[in-house]
PyMOL Python script that loads the backbone (N, CA, C, O; Angstrom):
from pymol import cmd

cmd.read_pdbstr("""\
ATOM      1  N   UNK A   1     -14.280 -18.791  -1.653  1.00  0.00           N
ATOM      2  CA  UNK A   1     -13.648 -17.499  -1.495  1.00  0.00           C
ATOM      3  C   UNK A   1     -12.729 -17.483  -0.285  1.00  0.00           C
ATOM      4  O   UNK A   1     -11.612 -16.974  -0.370  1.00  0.00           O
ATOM      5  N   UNK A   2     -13.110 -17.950   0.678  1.00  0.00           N
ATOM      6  CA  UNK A   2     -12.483 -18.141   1.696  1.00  0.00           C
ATOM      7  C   UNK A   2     -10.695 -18.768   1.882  1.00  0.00           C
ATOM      8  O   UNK A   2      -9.866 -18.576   2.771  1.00  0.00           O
ATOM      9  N   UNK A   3     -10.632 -19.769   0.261  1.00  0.00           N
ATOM     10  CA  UNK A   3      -9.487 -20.113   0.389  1.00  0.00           C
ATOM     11  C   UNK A   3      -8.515 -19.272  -0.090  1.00  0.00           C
ATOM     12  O   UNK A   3      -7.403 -19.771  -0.263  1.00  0.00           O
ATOM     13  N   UNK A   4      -8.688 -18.026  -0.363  1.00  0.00           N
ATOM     14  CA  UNK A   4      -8.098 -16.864  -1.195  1.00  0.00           C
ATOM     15  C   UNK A   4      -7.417 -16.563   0.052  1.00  0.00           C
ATOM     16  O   UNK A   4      -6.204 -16.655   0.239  1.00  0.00           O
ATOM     17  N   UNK A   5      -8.228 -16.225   0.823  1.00  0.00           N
ATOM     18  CA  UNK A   5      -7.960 -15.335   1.994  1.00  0.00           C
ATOM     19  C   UNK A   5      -6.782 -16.235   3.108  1.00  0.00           C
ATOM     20  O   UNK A   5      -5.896 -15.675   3.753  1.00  0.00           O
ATOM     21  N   UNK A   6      -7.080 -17.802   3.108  1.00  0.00           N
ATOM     22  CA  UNK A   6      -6.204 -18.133   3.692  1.00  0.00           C
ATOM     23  C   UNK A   6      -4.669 -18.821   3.129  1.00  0.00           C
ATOM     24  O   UNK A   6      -3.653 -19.136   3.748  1.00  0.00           O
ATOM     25  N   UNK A   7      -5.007 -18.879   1.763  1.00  0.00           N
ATOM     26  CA  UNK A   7      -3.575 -18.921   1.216  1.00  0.00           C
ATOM     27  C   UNK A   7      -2.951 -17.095   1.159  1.00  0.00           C
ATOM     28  O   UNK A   7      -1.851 -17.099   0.605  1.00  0.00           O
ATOM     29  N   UNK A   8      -3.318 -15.856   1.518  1.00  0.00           N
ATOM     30  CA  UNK A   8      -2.840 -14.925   1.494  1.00  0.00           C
ATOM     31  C   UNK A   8      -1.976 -15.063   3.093  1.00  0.00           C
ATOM     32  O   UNK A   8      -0.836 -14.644   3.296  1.00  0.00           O
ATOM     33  N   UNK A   9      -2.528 -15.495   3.725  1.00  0.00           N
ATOM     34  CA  UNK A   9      -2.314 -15.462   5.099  1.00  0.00           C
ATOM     35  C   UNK A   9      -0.743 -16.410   5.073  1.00  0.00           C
ATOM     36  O   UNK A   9       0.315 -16.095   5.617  1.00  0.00           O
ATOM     37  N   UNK A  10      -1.026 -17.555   4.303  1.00  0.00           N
ATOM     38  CA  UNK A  10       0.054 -18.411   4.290  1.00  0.00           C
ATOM     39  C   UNK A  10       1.128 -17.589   3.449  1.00  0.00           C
ATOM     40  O   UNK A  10       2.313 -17.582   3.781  1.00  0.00           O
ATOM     41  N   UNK A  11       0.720 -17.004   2.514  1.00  0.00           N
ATOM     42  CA  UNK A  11       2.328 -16.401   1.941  1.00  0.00           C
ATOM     43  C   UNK A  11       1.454 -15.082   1.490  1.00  0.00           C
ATOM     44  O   UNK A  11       0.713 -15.029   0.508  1.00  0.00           O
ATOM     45  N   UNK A  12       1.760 -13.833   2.611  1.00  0.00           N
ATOM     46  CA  UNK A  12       1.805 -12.731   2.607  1.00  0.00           C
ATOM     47  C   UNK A  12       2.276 -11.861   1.099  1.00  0.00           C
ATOM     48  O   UNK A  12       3.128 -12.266   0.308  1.00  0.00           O
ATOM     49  N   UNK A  13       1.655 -10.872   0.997  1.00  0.00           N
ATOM     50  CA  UNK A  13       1.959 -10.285  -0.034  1.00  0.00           C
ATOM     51  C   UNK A  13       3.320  -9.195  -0.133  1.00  0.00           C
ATOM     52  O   UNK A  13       2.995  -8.032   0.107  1.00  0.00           O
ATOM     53  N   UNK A  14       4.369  -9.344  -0.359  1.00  0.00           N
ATOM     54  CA  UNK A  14       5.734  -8.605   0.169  1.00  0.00           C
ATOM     55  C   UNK A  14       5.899  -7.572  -0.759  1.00  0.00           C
ATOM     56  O   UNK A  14       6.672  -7.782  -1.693  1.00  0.00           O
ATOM     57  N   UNK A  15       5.474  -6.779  -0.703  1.00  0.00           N
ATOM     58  CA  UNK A  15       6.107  -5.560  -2.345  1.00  0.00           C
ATOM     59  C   UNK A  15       7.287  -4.787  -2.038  1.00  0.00           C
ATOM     60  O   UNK A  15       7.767  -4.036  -2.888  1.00  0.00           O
ATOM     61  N   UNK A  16       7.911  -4.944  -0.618  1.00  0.00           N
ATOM     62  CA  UNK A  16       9.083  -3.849   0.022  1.00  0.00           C
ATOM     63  C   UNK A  16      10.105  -4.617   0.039  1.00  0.00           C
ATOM     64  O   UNK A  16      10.079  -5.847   0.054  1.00  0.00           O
ATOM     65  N   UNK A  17      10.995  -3.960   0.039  1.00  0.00           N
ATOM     66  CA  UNK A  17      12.126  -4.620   0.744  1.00  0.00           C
ATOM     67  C   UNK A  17      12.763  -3.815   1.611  1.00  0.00           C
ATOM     68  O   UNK A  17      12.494  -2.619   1.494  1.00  0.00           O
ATOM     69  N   UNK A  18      13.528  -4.121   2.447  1.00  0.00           N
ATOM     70  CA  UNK A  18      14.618  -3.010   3.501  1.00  0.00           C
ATOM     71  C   UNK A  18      15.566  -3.275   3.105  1.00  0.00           C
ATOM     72  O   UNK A  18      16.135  -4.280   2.679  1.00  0.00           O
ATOM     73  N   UNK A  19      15.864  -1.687   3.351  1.00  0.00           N
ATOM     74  CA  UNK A  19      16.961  -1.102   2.560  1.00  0.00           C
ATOM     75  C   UNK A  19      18.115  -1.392   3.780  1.00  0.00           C
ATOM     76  O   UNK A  19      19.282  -1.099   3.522  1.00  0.00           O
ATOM     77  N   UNK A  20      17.901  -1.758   4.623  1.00  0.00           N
ATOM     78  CA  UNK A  20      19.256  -2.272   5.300  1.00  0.00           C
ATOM     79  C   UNK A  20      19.856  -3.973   4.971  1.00  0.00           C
ATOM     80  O   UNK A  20      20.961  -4.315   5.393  1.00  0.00           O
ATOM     81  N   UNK A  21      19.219  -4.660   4.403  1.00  0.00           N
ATOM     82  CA  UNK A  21      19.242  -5.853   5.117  1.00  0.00           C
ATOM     83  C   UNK A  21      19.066  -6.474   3.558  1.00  0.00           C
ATOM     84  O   UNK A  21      19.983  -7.179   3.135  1.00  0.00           O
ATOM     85  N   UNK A  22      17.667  -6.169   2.537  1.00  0.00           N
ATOM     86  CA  UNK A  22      17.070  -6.665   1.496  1.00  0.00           C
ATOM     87  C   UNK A  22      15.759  -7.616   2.263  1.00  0.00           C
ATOM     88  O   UNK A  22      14.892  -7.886   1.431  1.00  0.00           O
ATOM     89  N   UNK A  23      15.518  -8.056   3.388  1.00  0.00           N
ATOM     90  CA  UNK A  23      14.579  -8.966   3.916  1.00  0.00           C
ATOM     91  C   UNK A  23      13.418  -8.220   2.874  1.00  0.00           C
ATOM     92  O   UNK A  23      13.252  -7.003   2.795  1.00  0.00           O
ATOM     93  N   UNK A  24      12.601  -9.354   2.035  1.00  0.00           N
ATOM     94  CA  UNK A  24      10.786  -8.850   2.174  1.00  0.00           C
ATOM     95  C   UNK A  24      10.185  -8.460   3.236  1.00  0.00           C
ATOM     96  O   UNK A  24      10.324  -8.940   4.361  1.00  0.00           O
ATOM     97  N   UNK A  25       9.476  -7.550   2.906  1.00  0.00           N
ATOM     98  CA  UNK A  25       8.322  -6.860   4.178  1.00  0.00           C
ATOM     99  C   UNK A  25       7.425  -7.358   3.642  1.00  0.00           C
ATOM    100  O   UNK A  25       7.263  -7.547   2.436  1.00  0.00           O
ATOM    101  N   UNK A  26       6.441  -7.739   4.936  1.00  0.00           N
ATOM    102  CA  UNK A  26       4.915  -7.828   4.596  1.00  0.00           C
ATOM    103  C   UNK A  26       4.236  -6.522   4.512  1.00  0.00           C
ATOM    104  O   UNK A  26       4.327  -6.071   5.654  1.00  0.00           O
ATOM    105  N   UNK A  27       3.615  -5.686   3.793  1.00  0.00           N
ATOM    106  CA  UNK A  27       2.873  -4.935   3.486  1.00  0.00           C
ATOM    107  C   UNK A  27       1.945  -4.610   4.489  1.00  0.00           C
ATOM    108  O   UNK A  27       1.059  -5.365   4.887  1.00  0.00           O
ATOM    109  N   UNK A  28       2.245  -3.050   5.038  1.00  0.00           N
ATOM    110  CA  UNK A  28       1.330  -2.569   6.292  1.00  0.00           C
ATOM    111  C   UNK A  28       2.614  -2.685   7.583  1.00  0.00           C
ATOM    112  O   UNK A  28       2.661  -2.007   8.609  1.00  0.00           O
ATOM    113  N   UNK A  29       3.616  -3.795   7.129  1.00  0.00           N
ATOM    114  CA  UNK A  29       4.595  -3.961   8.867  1.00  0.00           C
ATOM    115  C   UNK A  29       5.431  -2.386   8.674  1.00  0.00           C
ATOM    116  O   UNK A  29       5.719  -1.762   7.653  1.00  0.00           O
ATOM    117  N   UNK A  30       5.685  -2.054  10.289  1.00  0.00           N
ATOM    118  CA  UNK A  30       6.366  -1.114  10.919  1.00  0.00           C
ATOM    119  C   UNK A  30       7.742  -1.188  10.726  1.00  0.00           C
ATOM    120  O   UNK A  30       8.257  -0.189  10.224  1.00  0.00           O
ATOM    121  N   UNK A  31       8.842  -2.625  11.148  1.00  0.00           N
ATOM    122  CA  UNK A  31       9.691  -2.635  10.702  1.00  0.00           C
ATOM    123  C   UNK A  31      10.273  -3.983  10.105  1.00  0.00           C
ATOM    124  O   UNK A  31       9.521  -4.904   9.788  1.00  0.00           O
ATOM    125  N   UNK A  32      11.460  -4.044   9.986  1.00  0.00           N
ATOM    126  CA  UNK A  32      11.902  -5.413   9.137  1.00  0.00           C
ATOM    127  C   UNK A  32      11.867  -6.585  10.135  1.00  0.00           C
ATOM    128  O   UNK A  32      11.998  -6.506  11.356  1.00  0.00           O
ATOM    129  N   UNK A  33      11.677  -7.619   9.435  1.00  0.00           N
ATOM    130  CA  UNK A  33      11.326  -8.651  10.756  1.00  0.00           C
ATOM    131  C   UNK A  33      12.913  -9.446  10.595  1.00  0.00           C
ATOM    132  O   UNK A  33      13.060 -10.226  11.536  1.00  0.00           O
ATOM    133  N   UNK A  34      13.788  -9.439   9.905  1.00  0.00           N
ATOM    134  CA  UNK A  34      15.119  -9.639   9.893  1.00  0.00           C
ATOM    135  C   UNK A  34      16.177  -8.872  10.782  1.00  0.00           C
ATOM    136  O   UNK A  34      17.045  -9.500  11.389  1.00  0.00           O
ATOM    137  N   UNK A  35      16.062  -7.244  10.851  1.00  0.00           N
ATOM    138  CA  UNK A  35      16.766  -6.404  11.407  1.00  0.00           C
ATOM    139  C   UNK A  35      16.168  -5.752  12.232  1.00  0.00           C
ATOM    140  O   UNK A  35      16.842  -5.636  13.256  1.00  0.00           O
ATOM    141  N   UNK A  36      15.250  -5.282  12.279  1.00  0.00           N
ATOM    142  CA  UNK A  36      14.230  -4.776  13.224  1.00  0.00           C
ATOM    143  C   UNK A  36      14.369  -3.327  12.302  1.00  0.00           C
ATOM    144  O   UNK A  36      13.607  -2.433  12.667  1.00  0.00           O
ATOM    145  N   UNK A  37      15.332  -2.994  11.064  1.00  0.00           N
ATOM    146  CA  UNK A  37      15.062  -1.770  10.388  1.00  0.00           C
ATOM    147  C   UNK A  37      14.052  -1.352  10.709  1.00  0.00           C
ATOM    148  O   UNK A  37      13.245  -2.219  11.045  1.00  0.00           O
ATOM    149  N   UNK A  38      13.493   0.337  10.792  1.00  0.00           N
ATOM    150  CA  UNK A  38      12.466   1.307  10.204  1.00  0.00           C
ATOM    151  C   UNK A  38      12.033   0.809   8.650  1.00  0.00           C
ATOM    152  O   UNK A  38      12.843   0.442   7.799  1.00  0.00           O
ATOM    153  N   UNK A  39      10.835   0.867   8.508  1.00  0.00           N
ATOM    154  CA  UNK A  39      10.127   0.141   7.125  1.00  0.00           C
ATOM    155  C   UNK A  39       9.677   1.494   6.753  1.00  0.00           C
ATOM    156  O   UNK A  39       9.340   2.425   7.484  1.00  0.00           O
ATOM    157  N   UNK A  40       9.752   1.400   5.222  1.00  0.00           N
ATOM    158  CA  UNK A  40       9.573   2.843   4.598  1.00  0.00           C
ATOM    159  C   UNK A  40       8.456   3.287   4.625  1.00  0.00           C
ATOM    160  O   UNK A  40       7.655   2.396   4.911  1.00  0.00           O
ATOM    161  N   UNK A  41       8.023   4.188   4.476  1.00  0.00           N
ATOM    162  CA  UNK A  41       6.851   5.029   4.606  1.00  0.00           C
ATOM    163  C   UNK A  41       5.820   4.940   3.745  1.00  0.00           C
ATOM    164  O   UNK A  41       4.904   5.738   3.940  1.00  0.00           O
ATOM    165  N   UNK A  42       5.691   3.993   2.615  1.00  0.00           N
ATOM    166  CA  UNK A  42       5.364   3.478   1.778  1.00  0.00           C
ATOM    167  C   UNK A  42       4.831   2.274   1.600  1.00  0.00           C
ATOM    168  O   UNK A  42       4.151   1.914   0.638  1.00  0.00           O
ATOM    169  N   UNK A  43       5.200   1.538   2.700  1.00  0.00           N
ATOM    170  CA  UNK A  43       4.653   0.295   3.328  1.00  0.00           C
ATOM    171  C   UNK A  43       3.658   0.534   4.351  1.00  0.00           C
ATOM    172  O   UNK A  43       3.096  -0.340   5.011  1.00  0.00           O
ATOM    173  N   UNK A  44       3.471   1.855   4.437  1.00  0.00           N
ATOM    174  CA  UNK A  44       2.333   1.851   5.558  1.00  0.00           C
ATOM    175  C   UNK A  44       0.721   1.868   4.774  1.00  0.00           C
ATOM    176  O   UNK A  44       0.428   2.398   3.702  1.00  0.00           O
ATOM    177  N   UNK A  45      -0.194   1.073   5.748  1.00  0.00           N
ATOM    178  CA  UNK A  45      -1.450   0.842   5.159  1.00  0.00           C
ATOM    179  C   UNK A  45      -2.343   2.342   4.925  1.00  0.00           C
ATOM    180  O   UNK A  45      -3.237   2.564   4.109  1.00  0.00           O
ATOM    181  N   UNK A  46      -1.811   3.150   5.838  1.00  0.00           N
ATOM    182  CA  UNK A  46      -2.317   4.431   5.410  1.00  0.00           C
ATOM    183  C   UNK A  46      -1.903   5.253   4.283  1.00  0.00           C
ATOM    184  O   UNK A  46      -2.784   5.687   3.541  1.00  0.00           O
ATOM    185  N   UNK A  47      -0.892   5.480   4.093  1.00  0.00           N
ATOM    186  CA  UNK A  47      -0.757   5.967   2.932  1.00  0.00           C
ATOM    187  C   UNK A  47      -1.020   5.573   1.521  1.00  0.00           C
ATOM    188  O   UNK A  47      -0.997   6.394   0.605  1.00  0.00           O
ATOM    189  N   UNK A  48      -1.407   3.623   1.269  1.00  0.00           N
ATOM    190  CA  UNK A  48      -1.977   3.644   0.721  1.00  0.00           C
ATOM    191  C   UNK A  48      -3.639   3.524   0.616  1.00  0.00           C
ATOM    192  O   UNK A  48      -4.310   3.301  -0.391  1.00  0.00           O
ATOM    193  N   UNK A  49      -3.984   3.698   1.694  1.00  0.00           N
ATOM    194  CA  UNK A  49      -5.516   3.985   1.634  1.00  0.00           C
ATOM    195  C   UNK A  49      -5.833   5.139   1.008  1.00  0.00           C
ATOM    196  O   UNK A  49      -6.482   5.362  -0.014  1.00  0.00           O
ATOM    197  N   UNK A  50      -4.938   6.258   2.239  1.00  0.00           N
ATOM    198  CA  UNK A  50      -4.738   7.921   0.779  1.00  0.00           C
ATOM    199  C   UNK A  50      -4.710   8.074  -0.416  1.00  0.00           C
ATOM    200  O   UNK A  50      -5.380   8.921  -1.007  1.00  0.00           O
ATOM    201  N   UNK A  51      -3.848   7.192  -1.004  1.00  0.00           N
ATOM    202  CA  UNK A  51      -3.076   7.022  -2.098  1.00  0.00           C
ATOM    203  C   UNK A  51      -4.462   6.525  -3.025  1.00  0.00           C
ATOM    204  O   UNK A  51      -4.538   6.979  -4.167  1.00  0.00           O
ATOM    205  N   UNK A  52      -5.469   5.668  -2.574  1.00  0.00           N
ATOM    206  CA  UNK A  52      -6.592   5.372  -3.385  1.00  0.00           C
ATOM    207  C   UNK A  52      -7.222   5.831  -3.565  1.00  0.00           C
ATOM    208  O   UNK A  52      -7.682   5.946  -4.702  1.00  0.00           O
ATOM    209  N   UNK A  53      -7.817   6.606  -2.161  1.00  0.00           N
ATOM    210  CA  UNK A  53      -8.868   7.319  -2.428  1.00  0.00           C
ATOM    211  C   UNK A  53      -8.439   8.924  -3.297  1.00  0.00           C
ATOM    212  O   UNK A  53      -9.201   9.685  -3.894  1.00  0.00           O
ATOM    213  N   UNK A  54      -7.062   9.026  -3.093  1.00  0.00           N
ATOM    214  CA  UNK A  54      -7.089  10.400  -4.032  1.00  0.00           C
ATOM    215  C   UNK A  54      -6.410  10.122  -5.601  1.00  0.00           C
ATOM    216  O   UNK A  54      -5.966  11.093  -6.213  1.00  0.00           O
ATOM    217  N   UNK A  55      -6.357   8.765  -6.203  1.00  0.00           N
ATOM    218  CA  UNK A  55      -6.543   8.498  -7.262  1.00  0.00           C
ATOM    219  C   UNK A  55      -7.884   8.176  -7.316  1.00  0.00           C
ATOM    220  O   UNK A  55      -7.974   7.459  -8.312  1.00  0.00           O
ATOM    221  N   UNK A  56      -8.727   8.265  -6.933  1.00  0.00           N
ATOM    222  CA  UNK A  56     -10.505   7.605  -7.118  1.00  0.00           C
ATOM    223  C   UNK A  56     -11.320   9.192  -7.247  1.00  0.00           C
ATOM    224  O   UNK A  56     -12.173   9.550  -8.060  1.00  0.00           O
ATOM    225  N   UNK A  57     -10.643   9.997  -6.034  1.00  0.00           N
ATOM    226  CA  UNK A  57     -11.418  11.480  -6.439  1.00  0.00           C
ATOM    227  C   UNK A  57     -10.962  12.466  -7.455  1.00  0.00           C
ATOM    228  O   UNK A  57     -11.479  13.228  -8.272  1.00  0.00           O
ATOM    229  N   UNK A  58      -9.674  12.096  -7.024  1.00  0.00           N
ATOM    230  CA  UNK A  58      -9.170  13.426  -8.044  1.00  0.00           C
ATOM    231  C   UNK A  58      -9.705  13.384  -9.677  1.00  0.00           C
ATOM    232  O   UNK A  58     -10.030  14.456 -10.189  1.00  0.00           O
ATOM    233  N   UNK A  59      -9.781  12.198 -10.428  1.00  0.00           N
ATOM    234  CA  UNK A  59     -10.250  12.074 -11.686  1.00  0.00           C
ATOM    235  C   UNK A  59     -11.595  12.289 -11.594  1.00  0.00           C
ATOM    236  O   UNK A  59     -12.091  12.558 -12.688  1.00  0.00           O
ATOM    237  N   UNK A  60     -12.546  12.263 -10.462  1.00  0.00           N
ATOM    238  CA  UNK A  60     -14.010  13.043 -10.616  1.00  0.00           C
ATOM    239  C   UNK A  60     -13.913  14.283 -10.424  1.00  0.00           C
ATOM    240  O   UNK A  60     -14.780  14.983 -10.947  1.00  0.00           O
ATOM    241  N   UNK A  61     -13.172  14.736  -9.872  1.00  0.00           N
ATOM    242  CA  UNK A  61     -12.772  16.498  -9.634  1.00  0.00           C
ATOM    243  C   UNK A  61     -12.600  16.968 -10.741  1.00  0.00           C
ATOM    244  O   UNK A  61     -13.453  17.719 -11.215  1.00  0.00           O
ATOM    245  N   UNK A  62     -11.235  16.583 -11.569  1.00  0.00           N
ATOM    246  CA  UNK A  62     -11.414  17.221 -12.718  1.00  0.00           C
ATOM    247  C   UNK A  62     -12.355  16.694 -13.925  1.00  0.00           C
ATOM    248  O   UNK A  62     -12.029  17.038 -15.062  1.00  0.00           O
ATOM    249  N   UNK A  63     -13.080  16.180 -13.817  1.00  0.00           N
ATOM    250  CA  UNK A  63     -13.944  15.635 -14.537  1.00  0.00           C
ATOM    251  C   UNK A  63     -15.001  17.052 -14.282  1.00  0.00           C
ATOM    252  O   UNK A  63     -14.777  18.086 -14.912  1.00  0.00           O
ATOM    253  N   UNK A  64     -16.133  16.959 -13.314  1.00  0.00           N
ATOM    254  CA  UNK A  64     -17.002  18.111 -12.367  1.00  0.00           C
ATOM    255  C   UNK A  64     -16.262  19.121 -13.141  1.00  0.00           C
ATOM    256  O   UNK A  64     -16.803  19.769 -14.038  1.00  0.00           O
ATOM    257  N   UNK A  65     -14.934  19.270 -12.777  1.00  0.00           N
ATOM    258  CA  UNK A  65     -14.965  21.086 -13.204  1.00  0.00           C
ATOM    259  C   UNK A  65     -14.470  21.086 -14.380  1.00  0.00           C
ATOM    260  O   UNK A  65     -14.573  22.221 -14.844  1.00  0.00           O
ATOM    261  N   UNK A  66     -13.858  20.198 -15.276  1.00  0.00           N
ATOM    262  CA  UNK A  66     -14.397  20.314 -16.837  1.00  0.00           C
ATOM    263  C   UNK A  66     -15.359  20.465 -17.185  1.00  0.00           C
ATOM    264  O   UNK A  66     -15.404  21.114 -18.231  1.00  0.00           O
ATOM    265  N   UNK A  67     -16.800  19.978 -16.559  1.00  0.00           N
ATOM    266  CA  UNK A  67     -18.099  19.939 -17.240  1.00  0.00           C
ATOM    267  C   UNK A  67     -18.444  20.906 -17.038  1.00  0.00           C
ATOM    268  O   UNK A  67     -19.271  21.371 -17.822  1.00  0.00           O
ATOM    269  N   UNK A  68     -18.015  21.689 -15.930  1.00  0.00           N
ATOM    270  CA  UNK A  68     -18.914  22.819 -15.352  1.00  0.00           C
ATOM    271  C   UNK A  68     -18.375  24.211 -15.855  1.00  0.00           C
ATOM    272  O   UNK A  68     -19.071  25.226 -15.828  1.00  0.00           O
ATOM    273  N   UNK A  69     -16.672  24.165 -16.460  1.00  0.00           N
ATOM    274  CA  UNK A  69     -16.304  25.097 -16.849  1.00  0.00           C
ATOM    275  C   UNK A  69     -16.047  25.477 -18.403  1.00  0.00           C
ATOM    276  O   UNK A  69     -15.187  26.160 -18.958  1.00  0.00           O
ATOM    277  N   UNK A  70     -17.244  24.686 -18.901  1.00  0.00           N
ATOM    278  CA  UNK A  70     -16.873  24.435 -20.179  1.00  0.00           C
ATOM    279  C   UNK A  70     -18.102  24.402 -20.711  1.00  0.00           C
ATOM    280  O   UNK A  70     -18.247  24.191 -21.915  1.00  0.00           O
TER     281      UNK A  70
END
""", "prot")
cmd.dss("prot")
cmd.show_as("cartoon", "prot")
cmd.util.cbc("prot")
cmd.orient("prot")
């Protein structure tokens, strides 16, 4: 398992690009490591932590108050 983790390390996972430049971002960076661009807001690790956990609750939410209102 371990070698998962260090071939991730060797080639980072890039899903962004900057919009100044086109450089790949590594996923979670602040800005472009080509231009020093602002990295979109979308590349930040928080928003997709948000982004999970309120696709993970929201479908038990409305789940709960279907059952309960019905």
């Amino acid at each position: 398992m371990s070698h998962v983790f260090e071939e991730m390390e060797k080639n980072p996972v890039r899903i962004f690009a900057c919009k100044n430049c086109s450089h790949r971002l590594r996923f979670g960076s602040n800005s472009c490591g080509a231009c020093y661009a602002k990295a979109t807001i979308l590349n930040r690790r928080i928003i997709a932590f948000l982004l999970l956990i309120f696709l993970t609750i929201f479908p038990f939410l409305i789940f709960v108050t279907l059952t309960i209102f019905t």
